[in-house]
ROGU-394768 format. One record per residue (C-alpha): residue number from 1; residue in three letters; x, y, z. Coordinates in Angstrom, 1 decimal, m for minus. Layout:
! ROGU-394768
[pt NUM; "ALA"; [X; Y; Z]]
...
***
This chain:
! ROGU-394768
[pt 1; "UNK"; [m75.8; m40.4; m12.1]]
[pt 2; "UNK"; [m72.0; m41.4; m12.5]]
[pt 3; "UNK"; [m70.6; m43.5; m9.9]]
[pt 4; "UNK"; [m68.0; m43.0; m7.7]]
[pt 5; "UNK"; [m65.7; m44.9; m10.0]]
[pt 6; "UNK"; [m66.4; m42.9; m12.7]]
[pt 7; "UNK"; [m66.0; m39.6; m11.1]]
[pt 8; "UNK"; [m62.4; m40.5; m9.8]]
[pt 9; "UNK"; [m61.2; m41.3; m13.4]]
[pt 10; "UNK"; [m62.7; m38.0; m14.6]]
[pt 11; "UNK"; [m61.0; m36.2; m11.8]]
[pt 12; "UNK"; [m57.8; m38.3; m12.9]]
[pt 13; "UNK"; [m57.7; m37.4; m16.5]]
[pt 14; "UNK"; [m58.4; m33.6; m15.6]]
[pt 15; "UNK"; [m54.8; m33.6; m13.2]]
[pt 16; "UNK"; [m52.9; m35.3; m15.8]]
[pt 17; "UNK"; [m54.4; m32.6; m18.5]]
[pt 18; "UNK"; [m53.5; m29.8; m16.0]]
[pt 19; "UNK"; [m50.3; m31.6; m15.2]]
[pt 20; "UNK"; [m48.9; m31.6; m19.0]]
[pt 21; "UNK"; [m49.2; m28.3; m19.5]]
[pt 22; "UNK"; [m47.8; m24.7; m17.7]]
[pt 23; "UNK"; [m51.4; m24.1; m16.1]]
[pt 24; "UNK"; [m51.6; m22.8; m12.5]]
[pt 25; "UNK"; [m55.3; m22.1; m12.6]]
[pt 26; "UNK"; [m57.3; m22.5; m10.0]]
[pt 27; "UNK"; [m60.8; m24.2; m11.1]]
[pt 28; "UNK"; [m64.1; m23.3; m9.9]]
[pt 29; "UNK"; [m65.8; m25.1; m6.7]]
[pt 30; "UNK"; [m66.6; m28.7; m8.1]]
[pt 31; "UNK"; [m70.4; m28.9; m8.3]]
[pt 32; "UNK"; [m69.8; m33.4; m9.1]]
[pt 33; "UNK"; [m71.0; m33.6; m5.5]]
[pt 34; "UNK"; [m73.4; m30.5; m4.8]]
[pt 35; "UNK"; [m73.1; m28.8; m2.1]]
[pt 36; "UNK"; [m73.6; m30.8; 0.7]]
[pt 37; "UNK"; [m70.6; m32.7; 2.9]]
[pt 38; "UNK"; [m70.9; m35.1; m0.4]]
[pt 39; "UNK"; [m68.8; m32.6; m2.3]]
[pt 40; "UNK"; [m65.8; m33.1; m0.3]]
[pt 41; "UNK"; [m65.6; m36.8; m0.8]]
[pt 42; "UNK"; [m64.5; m38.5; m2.3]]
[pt 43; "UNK"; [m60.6; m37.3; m1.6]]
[pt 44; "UNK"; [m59.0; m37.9; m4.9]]
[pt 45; "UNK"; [m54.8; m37.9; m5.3]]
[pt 46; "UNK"; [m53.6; m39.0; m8.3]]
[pt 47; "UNK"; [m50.3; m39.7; m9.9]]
[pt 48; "UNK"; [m47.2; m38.5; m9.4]]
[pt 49; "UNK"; [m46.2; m35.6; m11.9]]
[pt 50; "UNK"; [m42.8; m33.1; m12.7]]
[pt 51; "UNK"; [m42.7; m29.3; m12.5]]
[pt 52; "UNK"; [m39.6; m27.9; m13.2]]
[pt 53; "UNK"; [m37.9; m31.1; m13.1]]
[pt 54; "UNK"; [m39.2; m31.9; m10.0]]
[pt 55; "UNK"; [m41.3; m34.9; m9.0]]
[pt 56; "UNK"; [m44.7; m34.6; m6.8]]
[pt 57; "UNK"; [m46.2; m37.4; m5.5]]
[pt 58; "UNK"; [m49.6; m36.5; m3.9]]
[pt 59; "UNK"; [m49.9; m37.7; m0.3]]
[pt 60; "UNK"; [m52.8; m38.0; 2.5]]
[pt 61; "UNK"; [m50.5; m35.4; 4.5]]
[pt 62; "UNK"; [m52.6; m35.3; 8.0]]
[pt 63; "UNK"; [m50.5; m32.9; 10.3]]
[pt 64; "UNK"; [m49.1; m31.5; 6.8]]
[pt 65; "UNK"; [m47.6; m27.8; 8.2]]
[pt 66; "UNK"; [m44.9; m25.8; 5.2]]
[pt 67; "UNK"; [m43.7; m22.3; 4.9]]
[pt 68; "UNK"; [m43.2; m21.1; 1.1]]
[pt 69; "UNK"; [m45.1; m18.5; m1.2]]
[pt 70; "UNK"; [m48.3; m17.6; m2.6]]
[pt 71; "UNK"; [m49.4; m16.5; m5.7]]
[pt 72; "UNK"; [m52.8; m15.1; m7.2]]
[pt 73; "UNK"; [m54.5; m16.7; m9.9]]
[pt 74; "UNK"; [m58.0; m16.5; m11.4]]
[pt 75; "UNK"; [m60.5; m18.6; m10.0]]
[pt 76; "UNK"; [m63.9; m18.6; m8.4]]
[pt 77; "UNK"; [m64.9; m18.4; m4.3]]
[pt 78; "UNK"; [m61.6; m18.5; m1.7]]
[pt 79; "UNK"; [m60.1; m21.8; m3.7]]
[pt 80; "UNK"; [m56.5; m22.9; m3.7]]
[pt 81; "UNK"; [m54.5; m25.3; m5.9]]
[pt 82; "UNK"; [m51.7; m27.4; m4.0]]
[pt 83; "UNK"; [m49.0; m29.9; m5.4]]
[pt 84; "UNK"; [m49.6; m32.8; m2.5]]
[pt 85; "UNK"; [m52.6; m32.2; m0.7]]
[pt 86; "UNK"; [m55.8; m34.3; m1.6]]
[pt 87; "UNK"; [m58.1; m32.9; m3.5]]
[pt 88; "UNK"; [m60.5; m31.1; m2.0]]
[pt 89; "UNK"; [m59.1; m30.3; 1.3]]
[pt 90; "UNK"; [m58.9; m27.8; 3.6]]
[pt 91; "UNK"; [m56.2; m25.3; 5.1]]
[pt 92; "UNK"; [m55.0; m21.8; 6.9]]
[pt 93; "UNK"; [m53.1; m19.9; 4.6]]
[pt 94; "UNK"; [m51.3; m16.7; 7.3]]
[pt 95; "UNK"; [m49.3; m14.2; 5.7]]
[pt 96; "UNK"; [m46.3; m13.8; 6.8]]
[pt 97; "UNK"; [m46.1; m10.4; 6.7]]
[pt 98; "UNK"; [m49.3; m9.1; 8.7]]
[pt 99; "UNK"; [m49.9; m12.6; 10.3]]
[pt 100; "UNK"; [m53.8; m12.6; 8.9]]
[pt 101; "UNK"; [m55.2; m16.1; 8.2]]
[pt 102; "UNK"; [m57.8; m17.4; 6.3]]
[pt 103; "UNK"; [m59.0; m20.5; 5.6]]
[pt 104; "UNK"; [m59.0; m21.9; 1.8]]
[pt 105; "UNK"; [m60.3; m25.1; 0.0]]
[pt 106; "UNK"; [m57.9; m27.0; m2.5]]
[pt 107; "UNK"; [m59.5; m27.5; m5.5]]
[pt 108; "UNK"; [m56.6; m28.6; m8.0]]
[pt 109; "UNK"; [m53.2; m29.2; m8.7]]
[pt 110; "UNK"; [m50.5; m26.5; m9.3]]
[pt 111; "UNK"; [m49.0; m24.2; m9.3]]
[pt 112; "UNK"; [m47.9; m25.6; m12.4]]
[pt 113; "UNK"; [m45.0; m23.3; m12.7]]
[pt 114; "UNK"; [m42.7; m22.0; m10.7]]
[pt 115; "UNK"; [m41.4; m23.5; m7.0]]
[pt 116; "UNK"; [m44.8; m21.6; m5.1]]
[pt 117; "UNK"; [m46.3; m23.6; m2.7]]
[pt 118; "UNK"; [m49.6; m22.7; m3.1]]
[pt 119; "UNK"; [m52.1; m20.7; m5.9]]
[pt 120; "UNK"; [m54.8; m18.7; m4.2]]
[pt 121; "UNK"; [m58.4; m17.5; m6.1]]
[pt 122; "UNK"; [m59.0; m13.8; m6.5]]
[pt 123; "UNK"; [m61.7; m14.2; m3.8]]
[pt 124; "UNK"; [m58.7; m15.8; m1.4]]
[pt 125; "UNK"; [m56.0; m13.2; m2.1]]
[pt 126; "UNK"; [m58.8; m10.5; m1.4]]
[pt 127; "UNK"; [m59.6; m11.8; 1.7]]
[pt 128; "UNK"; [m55.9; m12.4; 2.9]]
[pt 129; "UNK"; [m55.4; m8.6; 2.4]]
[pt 130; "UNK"; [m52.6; m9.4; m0.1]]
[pt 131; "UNK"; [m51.0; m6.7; m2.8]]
[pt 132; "UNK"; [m52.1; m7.1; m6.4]]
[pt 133; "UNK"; [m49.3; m9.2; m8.2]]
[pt 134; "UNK"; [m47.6; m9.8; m4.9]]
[pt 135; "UNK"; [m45.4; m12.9; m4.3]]
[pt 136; "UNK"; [m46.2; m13.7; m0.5]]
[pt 137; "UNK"; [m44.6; m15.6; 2.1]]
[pt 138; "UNK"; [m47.2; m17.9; 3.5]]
[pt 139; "UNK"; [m47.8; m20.7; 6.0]]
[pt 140; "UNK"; [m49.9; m23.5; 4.6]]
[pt 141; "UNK"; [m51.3; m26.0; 7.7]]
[pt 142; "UNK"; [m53.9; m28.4; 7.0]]
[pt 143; "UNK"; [m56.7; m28.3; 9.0]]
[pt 144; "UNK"; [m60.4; m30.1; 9.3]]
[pt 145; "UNK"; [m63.1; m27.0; 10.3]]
[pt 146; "UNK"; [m66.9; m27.8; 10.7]]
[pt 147; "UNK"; [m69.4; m28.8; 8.6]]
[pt 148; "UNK"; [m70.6; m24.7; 8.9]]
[pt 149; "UNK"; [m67.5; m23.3; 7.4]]
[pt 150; "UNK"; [m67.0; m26.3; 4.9]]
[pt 151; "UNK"; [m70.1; m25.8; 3.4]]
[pt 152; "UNK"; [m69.5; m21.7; 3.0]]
[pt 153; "UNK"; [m66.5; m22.1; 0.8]]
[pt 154; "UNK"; [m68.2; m25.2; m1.3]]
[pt 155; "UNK"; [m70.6; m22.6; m2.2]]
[pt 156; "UNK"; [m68.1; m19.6; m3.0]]
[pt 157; "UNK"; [m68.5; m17.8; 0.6]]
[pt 158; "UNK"; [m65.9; m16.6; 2.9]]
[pt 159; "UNK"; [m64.9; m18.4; 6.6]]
[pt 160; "UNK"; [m64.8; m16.1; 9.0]]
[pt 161; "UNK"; [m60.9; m15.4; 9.5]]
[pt 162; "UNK"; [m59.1; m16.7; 11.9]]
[pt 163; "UNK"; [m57.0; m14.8; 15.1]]
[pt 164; "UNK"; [m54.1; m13.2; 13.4]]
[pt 165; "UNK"; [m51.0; m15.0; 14.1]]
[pt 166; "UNK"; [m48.4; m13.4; 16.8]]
[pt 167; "UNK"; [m45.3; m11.5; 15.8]]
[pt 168; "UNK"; [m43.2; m13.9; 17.8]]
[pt 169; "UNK"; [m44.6; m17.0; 16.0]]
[pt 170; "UNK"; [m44.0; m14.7; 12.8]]
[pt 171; "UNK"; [m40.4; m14.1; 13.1]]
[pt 172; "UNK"; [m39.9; m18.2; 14.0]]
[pt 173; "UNK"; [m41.5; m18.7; 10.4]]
[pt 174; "UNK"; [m39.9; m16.4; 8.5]]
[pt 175; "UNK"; [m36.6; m17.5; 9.9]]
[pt 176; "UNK"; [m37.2; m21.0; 8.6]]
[pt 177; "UNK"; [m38.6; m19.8; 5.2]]
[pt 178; "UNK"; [m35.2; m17.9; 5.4]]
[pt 179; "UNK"; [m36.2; m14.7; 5.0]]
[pt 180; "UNK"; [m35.5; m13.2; 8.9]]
[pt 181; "UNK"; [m32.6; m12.8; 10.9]]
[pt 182; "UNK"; [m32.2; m15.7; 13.9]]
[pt 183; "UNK"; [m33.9; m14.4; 16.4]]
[pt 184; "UNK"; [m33.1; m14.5; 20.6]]
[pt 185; "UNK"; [m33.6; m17.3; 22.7]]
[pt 186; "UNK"; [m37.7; m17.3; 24.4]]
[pt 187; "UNK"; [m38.2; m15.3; 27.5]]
[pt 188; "UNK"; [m35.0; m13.6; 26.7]]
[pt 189; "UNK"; [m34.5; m9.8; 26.3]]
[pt 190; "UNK"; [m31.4; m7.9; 24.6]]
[pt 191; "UNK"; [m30.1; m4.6; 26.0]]
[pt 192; "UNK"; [m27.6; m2.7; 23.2]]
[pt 193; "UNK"; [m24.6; m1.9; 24.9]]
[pt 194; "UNK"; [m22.2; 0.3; 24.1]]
[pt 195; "UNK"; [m18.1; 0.3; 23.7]]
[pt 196; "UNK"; [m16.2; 2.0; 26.5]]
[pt 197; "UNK"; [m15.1; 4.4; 24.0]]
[pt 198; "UNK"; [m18.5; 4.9; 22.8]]
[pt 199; "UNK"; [m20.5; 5.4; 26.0]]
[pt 200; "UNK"; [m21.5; 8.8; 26.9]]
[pt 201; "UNK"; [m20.3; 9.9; 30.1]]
[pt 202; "UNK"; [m22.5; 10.9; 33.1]]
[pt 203; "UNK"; [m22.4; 14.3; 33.9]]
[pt 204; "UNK"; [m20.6; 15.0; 37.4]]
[pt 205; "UNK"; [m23.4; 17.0; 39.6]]
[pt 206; "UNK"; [m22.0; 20.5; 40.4]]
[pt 207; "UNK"; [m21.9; 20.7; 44.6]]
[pt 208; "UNK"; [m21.1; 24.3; 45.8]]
[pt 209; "UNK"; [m17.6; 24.5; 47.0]]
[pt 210; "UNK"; [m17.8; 24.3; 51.1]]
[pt 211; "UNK"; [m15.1; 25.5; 53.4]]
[pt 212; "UNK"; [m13.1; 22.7; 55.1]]
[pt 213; "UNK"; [m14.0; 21.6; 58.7]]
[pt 214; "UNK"; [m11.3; 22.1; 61.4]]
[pt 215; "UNK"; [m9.2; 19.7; 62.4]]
[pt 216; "UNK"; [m9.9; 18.4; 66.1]]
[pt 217; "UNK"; [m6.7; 18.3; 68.9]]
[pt 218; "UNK"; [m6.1; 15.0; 69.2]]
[pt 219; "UNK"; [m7.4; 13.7; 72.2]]
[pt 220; "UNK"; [m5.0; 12.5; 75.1]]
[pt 221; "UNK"; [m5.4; 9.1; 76.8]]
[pt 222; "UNK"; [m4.9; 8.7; 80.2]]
[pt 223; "UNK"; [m4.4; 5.1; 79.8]]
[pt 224; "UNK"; [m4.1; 2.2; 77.1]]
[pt 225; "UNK"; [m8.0; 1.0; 76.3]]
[pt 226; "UNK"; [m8.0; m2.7; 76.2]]
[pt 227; "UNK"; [m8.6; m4.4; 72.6]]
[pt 228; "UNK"; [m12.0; m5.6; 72.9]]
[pt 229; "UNK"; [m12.5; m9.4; 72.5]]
[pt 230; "UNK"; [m14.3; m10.6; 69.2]]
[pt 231; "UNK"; [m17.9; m11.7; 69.3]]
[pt 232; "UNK"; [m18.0; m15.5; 68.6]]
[pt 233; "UNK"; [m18.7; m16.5; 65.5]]
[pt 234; "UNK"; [m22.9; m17.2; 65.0]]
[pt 235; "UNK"; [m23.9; m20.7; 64.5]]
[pt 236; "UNK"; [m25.3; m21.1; 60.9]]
[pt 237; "UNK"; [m28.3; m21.8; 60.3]]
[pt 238; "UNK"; [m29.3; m25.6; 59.0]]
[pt 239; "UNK"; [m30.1; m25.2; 54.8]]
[pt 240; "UNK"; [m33.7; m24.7; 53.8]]
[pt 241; "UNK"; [m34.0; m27.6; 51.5]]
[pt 242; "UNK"; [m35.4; m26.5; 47.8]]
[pt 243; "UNK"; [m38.3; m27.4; 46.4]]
[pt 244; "UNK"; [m37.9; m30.0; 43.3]]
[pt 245; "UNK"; [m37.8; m28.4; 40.0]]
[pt 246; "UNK"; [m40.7; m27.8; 37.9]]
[pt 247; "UNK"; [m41.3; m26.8; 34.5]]
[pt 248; "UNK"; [m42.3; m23.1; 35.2]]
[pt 249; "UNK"; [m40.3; m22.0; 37.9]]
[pt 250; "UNK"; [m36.7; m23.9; 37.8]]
[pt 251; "UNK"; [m33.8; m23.8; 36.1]]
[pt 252; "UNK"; [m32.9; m25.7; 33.4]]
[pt 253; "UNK"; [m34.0; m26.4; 29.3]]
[pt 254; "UNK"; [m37.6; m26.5; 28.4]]
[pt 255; "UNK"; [m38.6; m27.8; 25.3]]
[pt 256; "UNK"; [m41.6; m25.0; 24.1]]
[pt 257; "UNK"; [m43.9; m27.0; 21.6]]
[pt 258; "UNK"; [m45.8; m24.4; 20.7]]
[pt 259; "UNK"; [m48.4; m21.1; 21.0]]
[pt 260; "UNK"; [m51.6; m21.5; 20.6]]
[pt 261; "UNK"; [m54.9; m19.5; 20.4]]
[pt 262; "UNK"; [m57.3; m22.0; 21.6]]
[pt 263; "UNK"; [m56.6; m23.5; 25.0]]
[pt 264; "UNK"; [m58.2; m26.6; 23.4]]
[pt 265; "UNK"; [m55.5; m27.2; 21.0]]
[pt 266; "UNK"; [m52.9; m26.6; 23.3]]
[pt 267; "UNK"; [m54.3; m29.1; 25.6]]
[pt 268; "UNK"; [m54.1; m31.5; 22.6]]
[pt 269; "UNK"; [m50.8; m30.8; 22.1]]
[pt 270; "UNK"; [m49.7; m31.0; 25.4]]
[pt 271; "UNK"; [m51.9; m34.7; 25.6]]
[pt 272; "UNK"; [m49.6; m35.9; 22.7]]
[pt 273; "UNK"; [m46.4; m34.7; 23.7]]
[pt 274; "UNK"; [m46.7; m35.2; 28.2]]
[pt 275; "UNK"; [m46.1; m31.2; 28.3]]
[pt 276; "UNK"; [m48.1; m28.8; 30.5]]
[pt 277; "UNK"; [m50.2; m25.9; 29.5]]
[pt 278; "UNK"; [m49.7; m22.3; 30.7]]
[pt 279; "UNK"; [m51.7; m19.1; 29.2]]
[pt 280; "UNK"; [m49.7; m16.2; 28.3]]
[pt 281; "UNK"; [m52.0; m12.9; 27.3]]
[pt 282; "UNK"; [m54.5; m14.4; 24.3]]
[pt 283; "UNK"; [m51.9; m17.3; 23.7]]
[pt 284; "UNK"; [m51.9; m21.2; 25.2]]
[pt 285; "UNK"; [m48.2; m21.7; 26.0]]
[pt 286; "UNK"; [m47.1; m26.0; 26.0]]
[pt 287; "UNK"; [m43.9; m27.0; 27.0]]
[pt 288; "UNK"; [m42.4; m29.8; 27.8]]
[pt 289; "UNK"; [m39.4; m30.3; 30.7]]
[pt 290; "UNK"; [m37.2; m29.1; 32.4]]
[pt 291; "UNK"; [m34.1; m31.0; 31.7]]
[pt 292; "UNK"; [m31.0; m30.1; 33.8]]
[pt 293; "UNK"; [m28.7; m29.8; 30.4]]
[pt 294; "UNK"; [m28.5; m29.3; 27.1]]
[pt 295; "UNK"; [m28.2; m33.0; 26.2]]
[pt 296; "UNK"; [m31.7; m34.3; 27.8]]
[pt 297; "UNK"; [m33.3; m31.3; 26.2]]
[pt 298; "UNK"; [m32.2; m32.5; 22.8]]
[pt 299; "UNK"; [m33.0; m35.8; 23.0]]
[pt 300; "UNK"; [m36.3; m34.7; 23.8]]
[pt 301; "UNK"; [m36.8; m32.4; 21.4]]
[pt 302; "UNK"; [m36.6; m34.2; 18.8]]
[pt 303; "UNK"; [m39.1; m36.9; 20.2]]
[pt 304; "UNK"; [m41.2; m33.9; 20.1]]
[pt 305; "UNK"; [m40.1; m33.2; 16.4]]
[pt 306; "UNK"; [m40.9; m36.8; 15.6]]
[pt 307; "UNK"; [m44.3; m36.7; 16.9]]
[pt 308; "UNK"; [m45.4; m33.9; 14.2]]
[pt 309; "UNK"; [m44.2; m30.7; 16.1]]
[pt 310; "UNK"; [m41.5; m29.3; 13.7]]
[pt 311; "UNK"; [m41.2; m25.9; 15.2]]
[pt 312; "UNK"; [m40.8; m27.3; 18.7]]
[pt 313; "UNK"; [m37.6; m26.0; 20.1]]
[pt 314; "UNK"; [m35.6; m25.7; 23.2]]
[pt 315; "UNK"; [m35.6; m22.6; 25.7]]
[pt 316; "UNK"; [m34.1; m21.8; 28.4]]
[pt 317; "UNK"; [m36.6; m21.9; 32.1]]
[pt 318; "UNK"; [m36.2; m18.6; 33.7]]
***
């Protein structure tokens, strides 16, 4: 039986064999460890390495979240190989153009060509519904499932998928991938409108043509009618004081921190960041606020940011 030792020096050499050459294969699920929890551990790294004159240097990335592409390659069971991540790991891959996601286990490094962000199996690109040949845009978030669905993709079997992602959430992603217009503001709903010049005119309703009432004598007064006097003016009434602001009904910046499909992860995310939770339809809304202007909201924002929410941002409370 090799010993721990051992096995990280094998694992070693075989990144640096992969790294030297123009490989972005994705291996087969590691049998070192069977497949019990023993197979995930341990977490190997490695050395930094170059790909297309640039340097990688593997990280223990725990909130690790990116937007980039995907690529098919061959390999066995829904496997992925990732530049960074430790080896294995696991992660959501959504595509960003029907918002399905699935989740993967990183087997290797690579791709080893290219600037993709991640190589998928044949089994993973299956199951993410994607085109044959297809370079898709992708979100990549790191993630620790159960034991249950662990121990499926150690032994080349699907995870169930998870709730497709939300157009909205889609457009914000594409957007930073660059690939979509800026989008409007939260809670905020464009009409088109039209140039003067441009806008049809109303048709005038047709009213049947009446003959014009006779003009009454004018009536004679016997005497000058006094001006009547003018009521005095009413007392106002004392101001109903307003209720203090809150973070879903007044006016001012909100700082949104995220959508989420599981009201338990929104109430983590609202734990870390001292924002509340409100559901909207299937979704968890958190946000954070209000602020009275756009200066406190910033500030705020990126404490957020700081804390590991990168697509945080500020909206405006209805």
């Amino acid at each position: 039986m090799r010993s721990p030792v051992s096995r990280i020096a094998l694992v070693a050499t075989l990144l640096l064999a992969a790294c030297g050459g123009a490989n972005s294969r994705v291996s087969a699920v590691s049998e070192a460890g069977g497949p019990g929890p023993a197979g995930d551990y341990p977490m190997v790294l490695g050395a930094p390495f170059v790909v297309g004159g640039v340097t990688y240097t593997p990280a223990d990335t725990l909130n690790y979240d990116s937007v980039g592409y995907a690529e098919a390659v061959a390999g066995a069971g829904v496997s992925g190989a990732h530049r960074t991540l430790p080896l294995p790991s696991y992660v959501e891959v959504t595509s960003l153009d029907t918002g399905k996601t699935i989740l993967v286990r990183l087997t290797e490094r690579g791709p080893m060509t290219g600037n993709g962000l991640v190589a998928l199996s044949a089994g993973a690109w299956t199951q993410l519904g994607a085109a044959p040949g297809a370079r898709l845009p992708v979100r990549v978030r790191r993630v620790n499932p159960p034991e249950a669905e662990r121990a499926l993709l150690r032994t080349g079997h699907q995870a169930p998928a998870r709730m497709d992602t939300p157009p909205g959430l889609l457009v914000a992603l594409k957007r930073k991938l660059g690939i979509a217009p800026a989008a409007l503001p939260a809670d905020t709903v464009a009409e088109p409108t039209l140039p003067k010049s441009a806008a049809p005119a109303k048709p005038e309703p047709k009213v049947a043509a009446q003959p014009a009432p006779a003009k009454p004598a004018p009536a004679k007064l016997d005497a000058p009618v006094a001006a009547k006097e003018a009521p005095p003016p009413a007392t106002p009434k004392p101001a109903t004081p307003k209720p203090l602001p809150t973070s879903a009904s007044a006016k001012g910046f909100l700082i949104q921190v995220g959508a989420y499909s599981t009201q338990a992860r929104a109430d983590a995310a609202a734990k870390a960041t001292g924002g509340s939770v409100s559901q909207v339809g299937k979704l968890w809304r958190v946000r954070v606020g209000p602020h009275k202007d756009r200066g406190q909201a910033d500030a705020a924002l990126a404490k957020v940011r700081a804390g590991g929410y990168a697509d945080a941002r500020v909206v405006v409370a209805p």
